[in-house]
C-alpha positions in Angstrom: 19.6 25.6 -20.0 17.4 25.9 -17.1 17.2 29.7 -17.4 16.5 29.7 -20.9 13.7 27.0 -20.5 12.0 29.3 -17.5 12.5 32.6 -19.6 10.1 30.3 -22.3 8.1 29.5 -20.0 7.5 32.9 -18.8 7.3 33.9 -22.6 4.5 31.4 -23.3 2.5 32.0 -20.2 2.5 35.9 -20.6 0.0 35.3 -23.7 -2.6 32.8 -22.0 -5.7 34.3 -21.3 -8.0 32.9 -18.9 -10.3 29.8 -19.6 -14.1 29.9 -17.9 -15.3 26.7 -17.1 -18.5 25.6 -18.4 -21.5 24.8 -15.3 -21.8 21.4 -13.8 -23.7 19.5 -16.7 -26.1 18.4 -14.3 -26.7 21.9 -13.2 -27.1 22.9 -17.1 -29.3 19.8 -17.3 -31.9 21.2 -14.5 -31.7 24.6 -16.0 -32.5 23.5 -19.9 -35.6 21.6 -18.1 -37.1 24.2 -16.3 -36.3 26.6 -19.8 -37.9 23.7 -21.9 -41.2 24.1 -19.2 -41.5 27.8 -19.3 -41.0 28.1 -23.2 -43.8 25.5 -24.2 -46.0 27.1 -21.6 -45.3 30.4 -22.9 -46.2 29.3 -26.7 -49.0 27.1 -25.6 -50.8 29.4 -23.4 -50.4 32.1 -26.5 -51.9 29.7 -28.8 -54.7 28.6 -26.5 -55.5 28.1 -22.9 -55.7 25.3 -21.0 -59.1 23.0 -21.0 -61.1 24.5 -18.8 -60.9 22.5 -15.4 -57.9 20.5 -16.2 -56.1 22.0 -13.1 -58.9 20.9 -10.7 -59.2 17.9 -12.3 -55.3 17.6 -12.0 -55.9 18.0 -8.3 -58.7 15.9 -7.3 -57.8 12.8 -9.3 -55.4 11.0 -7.9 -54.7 9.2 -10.9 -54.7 11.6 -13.2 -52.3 13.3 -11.1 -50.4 10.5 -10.9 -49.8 9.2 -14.5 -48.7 13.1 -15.1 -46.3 12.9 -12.0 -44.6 10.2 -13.9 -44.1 11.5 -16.7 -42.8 14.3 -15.2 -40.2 12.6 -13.5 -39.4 10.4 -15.7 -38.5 13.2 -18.2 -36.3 14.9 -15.7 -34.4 12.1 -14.4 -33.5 11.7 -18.2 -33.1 15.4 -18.9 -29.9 15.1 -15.8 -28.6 12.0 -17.4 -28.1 13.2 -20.7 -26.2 16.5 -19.7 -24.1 14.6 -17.3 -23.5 11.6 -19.9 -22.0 14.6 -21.8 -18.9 14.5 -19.5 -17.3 11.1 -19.9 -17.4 8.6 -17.0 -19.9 11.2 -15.5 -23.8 9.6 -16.5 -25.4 7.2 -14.1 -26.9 4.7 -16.2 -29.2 3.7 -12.6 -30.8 7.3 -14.1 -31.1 6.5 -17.2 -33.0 3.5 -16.5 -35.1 4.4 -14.1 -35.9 7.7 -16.2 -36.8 5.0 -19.6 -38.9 2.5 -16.9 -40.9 5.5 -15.9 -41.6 6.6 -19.1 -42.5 3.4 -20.6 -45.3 3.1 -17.3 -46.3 7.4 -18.2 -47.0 5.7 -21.8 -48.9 2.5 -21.0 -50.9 4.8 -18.4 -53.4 5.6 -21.4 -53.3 2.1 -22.6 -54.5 1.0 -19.3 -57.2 4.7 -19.3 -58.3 3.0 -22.5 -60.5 0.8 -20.3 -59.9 2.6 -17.4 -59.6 6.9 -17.5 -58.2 8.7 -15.0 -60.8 11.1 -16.1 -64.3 11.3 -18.0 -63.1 11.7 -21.2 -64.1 14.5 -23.5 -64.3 16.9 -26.3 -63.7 19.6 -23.7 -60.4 22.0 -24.8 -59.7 20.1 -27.8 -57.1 22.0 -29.9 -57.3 21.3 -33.3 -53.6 21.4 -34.1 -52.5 19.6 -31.3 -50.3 17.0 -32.7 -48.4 19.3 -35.1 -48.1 22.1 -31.7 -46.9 19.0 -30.0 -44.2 18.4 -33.0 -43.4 21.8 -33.0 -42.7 22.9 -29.5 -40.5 20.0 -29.3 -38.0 21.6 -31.6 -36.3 24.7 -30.4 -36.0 22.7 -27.0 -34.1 19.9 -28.7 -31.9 22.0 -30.8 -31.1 23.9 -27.6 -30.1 20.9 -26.0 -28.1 19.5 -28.4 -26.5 22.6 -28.3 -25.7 23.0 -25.0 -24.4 19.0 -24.6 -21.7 20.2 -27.3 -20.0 22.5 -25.6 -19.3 19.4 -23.0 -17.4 16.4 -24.9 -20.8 13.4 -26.0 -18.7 10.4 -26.7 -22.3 9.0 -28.1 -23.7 11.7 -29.9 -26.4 10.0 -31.3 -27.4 8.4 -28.1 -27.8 12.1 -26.7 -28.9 13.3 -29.4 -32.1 11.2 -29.2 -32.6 11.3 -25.3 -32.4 15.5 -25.5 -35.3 15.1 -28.1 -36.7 12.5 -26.8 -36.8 14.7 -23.2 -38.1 17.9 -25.1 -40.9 15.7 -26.7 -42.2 14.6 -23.8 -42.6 18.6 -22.0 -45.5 19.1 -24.8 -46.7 16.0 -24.3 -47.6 16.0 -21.2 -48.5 20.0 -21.2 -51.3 18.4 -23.5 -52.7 16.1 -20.8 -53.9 19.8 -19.1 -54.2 21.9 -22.2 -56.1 19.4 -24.7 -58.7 17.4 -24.5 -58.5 14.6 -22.2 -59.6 10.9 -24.0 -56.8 8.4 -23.7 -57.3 7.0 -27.6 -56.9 10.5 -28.6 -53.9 11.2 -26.2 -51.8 8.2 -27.3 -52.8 9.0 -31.4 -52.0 12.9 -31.0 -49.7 13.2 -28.2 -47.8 10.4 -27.5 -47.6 9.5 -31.3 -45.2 12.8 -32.1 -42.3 11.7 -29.5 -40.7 8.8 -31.7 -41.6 10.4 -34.7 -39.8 13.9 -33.5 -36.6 11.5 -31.9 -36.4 9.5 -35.4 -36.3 12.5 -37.2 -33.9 14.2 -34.9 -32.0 11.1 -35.1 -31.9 10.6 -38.9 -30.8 14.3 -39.0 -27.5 13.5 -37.1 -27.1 10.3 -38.8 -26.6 12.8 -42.1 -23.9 14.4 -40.4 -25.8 18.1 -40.0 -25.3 18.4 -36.2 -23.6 17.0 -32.6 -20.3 15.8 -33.6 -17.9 15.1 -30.5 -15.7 18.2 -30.5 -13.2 19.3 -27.8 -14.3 22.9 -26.1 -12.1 25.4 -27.2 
């Protein structure tokens, strides 16, 4: 008996073929942010360039540069939550938070620069389309992400779902904050606006069933 069970064995195990381990979700994570960065860069800077002194200004004004250092972190802390949150057991909802908290103060920055700017606004580098460039840059990002979380097991699909947009909104949004014009009314109406309406459509998208159902890696 037990030579016939090891000769199956033996059988079985001379047909397996190798299995390559997807990356550390976090590493994927920190990789699909820094690809998000350098696509809407790319795309912006071939549809316009950036308002002329916004990188000086970004620089010499401590709170502009502030509000945008936010944002920027907050979007990254949640960009590494949602890739690890992928594995279960594996997201720290400490990141999660924190990454939500900081973008909730990113967003009430321009309430608060209605009254108070971070810089004199202007017409200077206004781009015309911006809130539909902001929509649309959004997208291949986000569809890349949800992408990439699949090939992991996302025991709340929708939940990820919504953070990877909600993550791949906020790149464009605050690439606008250099490459647009800079007047807080017209920041919150044209580029903060487009991130819940993005995520809700995202969202509703899933809820129809079209994408990011938990399924096993093969």
């Amino acid at each position: 008996m037990t030579d016939s069970r090891n000769k199956l064995i033996q059988q079985l195990a001379t047909d397996l073929q190798p299995v390559r381990l997807p990356l550390p979700p976090g590493r994927v994570g920190v990789l699909w942010w820094i690809g998000t960065w350098i696509f809407v860069a790319v795309v912006a800077l071939l549809v316009a360039p950036l308002r002329p002194g916004s990188i000086t200004e970004l620089a010499t004004h401590g709170q502009f540069f502030l509000e945008s250092l936010i944002g920027f972190v907050a979007a990254g802390c949640l960009a590494v939550f949602v890739f690890r949150d992928s594995v279960p057991a594996n997201g720290r909802r400490s990141a999660l938070a924190l990454g939500l908290i900081l973008l909730a103060i990113w967003m009430l920055a321009y309430v608060v620069g209605l009254e108070y700017p971070a810089v004199e606004p202007s017409m200077v580098g206004k781009r015309t389309h911006c809130f539909i460039e902001t929509l649309i840059y959004a997208v291949p990002p986000a569809l890349a992400g949800i992408w990439l979380c699949r090939r992991y097991y996302p025991l709340a699909p929708l939940r990820t779902t919504a953070l990877v947009t909600l993550v791949a909104a906020a790149v464009p949004a605050l690439l606008m904050q250099v490459a647009c014009m800079y007047e807080p009314a017209h920041i919150l109406g044209y580029h903060i606006l487009p991130i819940p309406l993005i995520v809700a459509a995202m969202t509703a998208t899933h809820q129809l069933g079209i994408w990011l159902r938990p399924t096993r890696r093969r």
